[in-house]
Structure formats: structure tokens, C-alpha cells
ZADREN-979980 format. One record per residue: residue number from 1; x, y, z of N, C-alpha, C in turn. Coordinates in steps of 0.05 Angstrom, whole numbers. Layout:
num->NUM&nX->X&nY->Y&nZ->Z&caX->X&caY->Y&caZ->Z&cX->X&cY->Y&cZ->Z
...
This chain:
num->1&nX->-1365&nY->1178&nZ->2425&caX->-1383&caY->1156&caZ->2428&cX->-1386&cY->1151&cZ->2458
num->2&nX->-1408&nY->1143&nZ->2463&caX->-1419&caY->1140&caZ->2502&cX->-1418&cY->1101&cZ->2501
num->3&nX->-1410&nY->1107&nZ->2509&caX->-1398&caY->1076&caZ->2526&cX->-1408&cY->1060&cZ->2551
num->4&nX->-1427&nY->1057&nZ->2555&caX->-1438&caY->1045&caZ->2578&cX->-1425&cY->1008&cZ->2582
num->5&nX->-1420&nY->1006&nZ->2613&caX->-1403&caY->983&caZ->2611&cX->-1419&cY->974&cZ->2640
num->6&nX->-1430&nY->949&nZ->2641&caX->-1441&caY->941&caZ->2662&cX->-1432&cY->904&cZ->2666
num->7&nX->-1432&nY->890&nZ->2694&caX->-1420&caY->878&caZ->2695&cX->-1437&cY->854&cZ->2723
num->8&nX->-1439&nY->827&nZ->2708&caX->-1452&caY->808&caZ->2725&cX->-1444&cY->785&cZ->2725
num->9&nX->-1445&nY->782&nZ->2761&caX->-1426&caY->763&caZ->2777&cX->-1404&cY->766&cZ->2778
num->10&nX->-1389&nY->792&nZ->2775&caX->-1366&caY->799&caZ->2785&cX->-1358&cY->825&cZ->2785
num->11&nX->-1336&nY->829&nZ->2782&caX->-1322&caY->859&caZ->2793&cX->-1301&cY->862&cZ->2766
num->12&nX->-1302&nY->886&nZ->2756&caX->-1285&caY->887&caZ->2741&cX->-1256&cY->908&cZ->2743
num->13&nX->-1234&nY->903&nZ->2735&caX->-1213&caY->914&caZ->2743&cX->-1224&cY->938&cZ->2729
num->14&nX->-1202&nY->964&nZ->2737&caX->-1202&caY->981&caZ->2718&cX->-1193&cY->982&cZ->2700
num->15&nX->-1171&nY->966&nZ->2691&caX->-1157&caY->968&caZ->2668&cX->-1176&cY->953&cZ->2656
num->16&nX->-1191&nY->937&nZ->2656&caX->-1206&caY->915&caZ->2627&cX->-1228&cY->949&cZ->2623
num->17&nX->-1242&nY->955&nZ->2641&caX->-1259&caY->974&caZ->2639&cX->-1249&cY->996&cZ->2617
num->18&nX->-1230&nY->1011&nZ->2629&caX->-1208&caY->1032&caZ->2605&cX->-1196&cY->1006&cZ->2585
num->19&nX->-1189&nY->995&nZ->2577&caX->-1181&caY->976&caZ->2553&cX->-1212&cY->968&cZ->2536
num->20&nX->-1232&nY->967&nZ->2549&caX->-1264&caY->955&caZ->2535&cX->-1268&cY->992&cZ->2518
num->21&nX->-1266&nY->1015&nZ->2532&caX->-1269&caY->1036&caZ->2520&cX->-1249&cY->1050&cZ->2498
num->22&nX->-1223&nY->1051&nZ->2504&caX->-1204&caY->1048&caZ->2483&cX->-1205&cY->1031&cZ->2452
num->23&nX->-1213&nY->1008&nZ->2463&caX->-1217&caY->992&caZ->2433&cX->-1248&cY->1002&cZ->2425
num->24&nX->-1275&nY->994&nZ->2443&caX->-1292&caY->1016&caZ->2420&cX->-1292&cY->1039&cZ->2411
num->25&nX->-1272&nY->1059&nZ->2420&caX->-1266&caY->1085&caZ->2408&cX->-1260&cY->1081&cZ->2379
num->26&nX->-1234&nY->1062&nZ->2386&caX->-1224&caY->1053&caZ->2355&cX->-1247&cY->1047&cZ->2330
num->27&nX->-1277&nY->1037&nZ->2338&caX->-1287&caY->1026&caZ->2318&cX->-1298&cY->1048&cZ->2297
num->28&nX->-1298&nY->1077&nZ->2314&caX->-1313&caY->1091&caZ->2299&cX->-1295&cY->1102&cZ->2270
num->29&nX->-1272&nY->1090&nZ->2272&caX->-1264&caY->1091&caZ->2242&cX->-1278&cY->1076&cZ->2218
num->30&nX->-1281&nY->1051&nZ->2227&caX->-1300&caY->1040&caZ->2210&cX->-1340&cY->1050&cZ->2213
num->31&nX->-1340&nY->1066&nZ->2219&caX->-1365&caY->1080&caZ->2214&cX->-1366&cY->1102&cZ->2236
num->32&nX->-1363&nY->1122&nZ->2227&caX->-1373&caY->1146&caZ->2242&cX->-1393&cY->1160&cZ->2255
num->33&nX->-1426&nY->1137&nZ->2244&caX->-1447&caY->1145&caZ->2252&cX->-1451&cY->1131&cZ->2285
num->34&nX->-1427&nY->1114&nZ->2298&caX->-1437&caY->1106&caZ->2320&cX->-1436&cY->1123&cZ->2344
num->35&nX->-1462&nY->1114&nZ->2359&caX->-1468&caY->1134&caZ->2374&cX->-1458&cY->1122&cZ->2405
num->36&nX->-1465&nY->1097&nZ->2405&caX->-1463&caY->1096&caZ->2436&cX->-1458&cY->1053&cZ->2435
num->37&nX->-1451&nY->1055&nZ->2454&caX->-1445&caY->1019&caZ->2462&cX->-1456&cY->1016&cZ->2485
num->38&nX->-1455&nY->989&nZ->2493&caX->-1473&caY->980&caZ->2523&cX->-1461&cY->946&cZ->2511
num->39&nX->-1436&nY->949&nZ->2539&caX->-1423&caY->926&caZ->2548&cX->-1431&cY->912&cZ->2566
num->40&nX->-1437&nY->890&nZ->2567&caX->-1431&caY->871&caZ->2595&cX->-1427&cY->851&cZ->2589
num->41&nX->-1395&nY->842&nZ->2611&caX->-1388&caY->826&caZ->2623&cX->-1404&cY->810&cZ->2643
num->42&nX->-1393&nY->783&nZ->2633&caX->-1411&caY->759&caZ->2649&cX->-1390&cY->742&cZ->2660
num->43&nX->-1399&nY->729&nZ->2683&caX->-1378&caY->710&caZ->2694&cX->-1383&cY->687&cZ->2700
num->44&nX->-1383&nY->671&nZ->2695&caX->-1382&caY->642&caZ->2705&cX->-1368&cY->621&cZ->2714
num->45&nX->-1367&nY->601&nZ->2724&caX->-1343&caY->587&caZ->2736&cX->-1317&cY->581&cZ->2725
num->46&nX->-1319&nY->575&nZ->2693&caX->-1294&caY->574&caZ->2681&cX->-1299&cY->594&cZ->2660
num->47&nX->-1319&nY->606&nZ->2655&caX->-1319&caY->620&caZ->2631&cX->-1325&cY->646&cZ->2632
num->48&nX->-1308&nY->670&nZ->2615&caX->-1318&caY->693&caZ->2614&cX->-1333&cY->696&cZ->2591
num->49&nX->-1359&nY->715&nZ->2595&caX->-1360&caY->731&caZ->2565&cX->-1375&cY->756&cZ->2565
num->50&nX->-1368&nY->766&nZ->2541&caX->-1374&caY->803&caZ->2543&cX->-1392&cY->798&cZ->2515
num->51&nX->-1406&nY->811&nZ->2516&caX->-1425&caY->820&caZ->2498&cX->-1438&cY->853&cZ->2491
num->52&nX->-1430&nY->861&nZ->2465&caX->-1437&caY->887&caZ->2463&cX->-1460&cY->896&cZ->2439
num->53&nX->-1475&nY->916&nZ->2447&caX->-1496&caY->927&caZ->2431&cX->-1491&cY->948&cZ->2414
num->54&nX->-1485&nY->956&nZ->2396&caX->-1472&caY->984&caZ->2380&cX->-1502&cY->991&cZ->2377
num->55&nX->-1498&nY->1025&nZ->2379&caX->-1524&caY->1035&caZ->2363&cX->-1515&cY->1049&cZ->2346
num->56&nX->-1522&nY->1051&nZ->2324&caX->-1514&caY->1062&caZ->2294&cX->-1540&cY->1079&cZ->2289
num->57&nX->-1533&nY->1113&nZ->2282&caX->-1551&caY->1131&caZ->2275&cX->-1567&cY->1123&cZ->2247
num->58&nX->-1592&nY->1120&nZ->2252&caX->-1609&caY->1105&caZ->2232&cX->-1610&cY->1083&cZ->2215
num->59&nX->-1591&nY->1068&nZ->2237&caX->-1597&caY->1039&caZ->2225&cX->-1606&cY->1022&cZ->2246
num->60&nX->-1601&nY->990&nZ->2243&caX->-1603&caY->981&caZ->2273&cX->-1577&cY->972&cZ->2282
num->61&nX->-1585&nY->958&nZ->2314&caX->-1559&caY->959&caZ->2327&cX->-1548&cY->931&cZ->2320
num->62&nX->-1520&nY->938&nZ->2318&caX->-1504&caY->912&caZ->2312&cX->-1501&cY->905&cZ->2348
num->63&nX->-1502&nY->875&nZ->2349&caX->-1501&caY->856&caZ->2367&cX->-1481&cY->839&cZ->2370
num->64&nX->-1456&nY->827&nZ->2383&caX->-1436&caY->807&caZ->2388&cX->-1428&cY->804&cZ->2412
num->65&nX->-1421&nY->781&nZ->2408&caX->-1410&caY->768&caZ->2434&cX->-1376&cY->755&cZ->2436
num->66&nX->-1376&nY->748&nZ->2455&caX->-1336&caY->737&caZ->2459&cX->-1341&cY->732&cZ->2480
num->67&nX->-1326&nY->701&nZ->2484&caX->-1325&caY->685&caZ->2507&cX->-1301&cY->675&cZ->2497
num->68&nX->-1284&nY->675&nZ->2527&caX->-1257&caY->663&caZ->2538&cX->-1252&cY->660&cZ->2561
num->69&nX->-1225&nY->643&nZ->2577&caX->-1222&caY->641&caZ->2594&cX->-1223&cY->666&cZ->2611
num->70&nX->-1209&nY->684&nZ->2598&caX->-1205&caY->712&caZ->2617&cX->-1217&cY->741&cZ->2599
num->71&nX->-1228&nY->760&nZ->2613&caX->-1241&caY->779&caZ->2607&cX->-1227&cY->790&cZ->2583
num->72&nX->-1203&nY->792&nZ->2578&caX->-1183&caY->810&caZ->2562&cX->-1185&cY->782&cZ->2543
num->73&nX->-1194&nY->759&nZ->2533&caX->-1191&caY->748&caZ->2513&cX->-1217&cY->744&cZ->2498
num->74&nX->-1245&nY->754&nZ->2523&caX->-1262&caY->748&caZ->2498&cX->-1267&cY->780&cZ->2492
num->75&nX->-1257&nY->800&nZ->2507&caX->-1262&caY->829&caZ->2502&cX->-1249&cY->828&cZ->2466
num->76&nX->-1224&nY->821&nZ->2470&caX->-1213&caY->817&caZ->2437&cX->-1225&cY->801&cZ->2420
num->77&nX->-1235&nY->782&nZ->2426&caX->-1256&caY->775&caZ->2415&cX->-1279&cY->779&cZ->2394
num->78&nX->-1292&nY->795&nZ->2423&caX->-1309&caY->809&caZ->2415&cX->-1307&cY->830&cZ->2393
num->79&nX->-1287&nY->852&nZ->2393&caX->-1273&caY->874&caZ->2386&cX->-1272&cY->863&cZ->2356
num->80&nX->-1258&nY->847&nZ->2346&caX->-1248&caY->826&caZ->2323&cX->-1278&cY->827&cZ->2305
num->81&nX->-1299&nY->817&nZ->2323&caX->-1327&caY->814&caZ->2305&cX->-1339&cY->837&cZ->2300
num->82&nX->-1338&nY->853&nZ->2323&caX->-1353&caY->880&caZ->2316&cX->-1336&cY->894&cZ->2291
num->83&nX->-1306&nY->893&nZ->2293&caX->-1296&caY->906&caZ->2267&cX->-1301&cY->893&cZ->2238
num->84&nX->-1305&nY->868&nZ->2250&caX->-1316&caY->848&caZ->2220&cX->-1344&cY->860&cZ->2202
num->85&nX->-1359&nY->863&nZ->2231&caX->-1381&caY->866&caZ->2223&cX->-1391&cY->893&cZ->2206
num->86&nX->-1373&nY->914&nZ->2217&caX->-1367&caY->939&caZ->2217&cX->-1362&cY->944&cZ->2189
num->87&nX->-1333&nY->928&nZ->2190&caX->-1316&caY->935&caZ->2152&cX->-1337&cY->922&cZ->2137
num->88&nX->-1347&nY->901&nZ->2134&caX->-1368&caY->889&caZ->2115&cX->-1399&cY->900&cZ->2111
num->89&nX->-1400&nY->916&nZ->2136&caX->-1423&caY->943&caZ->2122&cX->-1417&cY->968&cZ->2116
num->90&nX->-1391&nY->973&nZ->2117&caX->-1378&caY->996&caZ->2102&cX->-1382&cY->994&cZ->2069
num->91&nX->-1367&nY->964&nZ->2069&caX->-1352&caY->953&caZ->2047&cX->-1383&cY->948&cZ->2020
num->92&nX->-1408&nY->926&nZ->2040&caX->-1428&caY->928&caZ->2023&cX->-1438&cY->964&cZ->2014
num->93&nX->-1437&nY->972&nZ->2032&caX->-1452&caY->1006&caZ->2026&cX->-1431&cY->1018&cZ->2001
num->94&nX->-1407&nY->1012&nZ->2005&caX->-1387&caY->1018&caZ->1978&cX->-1392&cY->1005&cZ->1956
num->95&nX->-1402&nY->979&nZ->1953&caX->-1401&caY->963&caZ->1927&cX->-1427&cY->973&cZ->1916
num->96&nX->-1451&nY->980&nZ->1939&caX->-1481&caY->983&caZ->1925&cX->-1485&cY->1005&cZ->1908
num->97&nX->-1461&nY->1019&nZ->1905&caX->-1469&caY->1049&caZ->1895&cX->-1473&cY->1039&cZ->1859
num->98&nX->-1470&nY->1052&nZ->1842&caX->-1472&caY->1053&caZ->1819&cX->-1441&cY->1055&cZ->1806
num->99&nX->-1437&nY->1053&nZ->1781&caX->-1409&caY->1054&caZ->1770&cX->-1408&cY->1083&cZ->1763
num->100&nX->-1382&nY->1089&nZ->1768&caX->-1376&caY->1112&caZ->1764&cX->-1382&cY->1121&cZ->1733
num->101&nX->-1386&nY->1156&nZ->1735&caX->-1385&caY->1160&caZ->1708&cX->-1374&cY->1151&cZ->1687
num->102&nX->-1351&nY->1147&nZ->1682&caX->-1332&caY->1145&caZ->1669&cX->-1328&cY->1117&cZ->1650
num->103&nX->-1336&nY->1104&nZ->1677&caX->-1344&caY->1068&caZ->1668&cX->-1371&cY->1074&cZ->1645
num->104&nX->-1380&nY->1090&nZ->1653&caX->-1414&caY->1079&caZ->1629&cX->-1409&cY->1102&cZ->1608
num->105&nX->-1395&nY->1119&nZ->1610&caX->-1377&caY->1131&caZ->1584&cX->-1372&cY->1118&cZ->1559
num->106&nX->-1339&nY->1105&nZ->1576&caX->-1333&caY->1090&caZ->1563&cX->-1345&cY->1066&cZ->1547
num->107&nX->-1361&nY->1057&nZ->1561&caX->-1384&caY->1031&caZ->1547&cX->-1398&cY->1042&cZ->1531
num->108&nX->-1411&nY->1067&nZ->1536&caX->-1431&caY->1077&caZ->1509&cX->-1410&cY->1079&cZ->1483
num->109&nX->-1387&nY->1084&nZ->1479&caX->-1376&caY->1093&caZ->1461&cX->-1367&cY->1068&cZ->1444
num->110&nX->-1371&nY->1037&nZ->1458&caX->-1353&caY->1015&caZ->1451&cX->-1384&cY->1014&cZ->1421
């Protein structure tokens, strides 16, 4: 997955930068079709927040945000929703299918 990470009104360490790419690596367990992210960090006087765009091969892009005092709390944050968002369109795409053979087998025979 391509990872684009861009960053306004401040400077970002390298470690949040390699820590922001490490955890979206992780997401592509919960869907394999993702292709690419586009991060940015925002800064403000007391507040941080990161916001990320997923693009998902033929669907549309999932969108979230995370705001905290410091970069590494709304990055987790953030990370937390995208996997939310992630497992619960896995999870709907699992329930919409049809019942297995076996189930409407059994029922014809009752």
C-alpha cells in the first residue's frame, strides 16, 4: 500500500512519520483491496489532528479523523476508527451473502 503523508503548520518527527506507516500497513488485514492512504497532520495551538483518506479498489474512499493533544494520540486515534470502519465493512460484506447450502437443505426437508 502507497502511503502519502503530508503535514501543516509544522514539522514532523520521523518516528510519528514511520509509526503513521507501520499502523496503516496493519489495516490491510482487514481488507486487502487497499491501495493507497493520504495523511495529514494539522497543528494548532493546543491541538493536534491527523486525518486520513483510504482508497479502496472499487469502492469509495473511507475518510477519518483524530484529534489530541499530541500527534501519537490522535494518530491512534485515528487508526482505532479506520479499523472500525474497516472490520464493519468486512463484517457487513460477510452477513450479506446468502445462507449456506446446507442451512436451506435442511429447511426443505423440515
Amino acid at each position: 500500500m502507497r502511503v502519502q503523508i503530508s503535514s501543516r503548520h509544522s514539522d514532523l518527527p520521523d518516528g510519528v512519520m514511520d509509526r503513521t506507516r507501520y499502523q496503516l500497513q496493519k489495516l490491510t488485514r482487514y481488507d486487502p483491496d487497499l491501495r493507497a492512504a493520504k495523511v495529514i497532520f494539522d497543528s494548532n495551538k493546543r491541538n493536534k489532528s491527523v486525518e486520513a483518506i483510504l482508497h479502496i479498489d472499487g469502492r469509495e474512499p473511507k475518510v477519518a479523523t483524530g484529534e489530541g493533544d499530541t500527534f501519537q494520540g490522535a494518530l491512534d486515534q485515528l487508526v482505532d476508527r479506520l479499523g472500525r470502519m474497516l472490520r464493519r465493512g468486512r463484517d457487513q460484506k460477510r452477513d450479506h451473502q446468502g445462507p449456506k447450502l446446507s442451512e436451506t437443505v435442511s429447511g426443505m426437508e423440515e
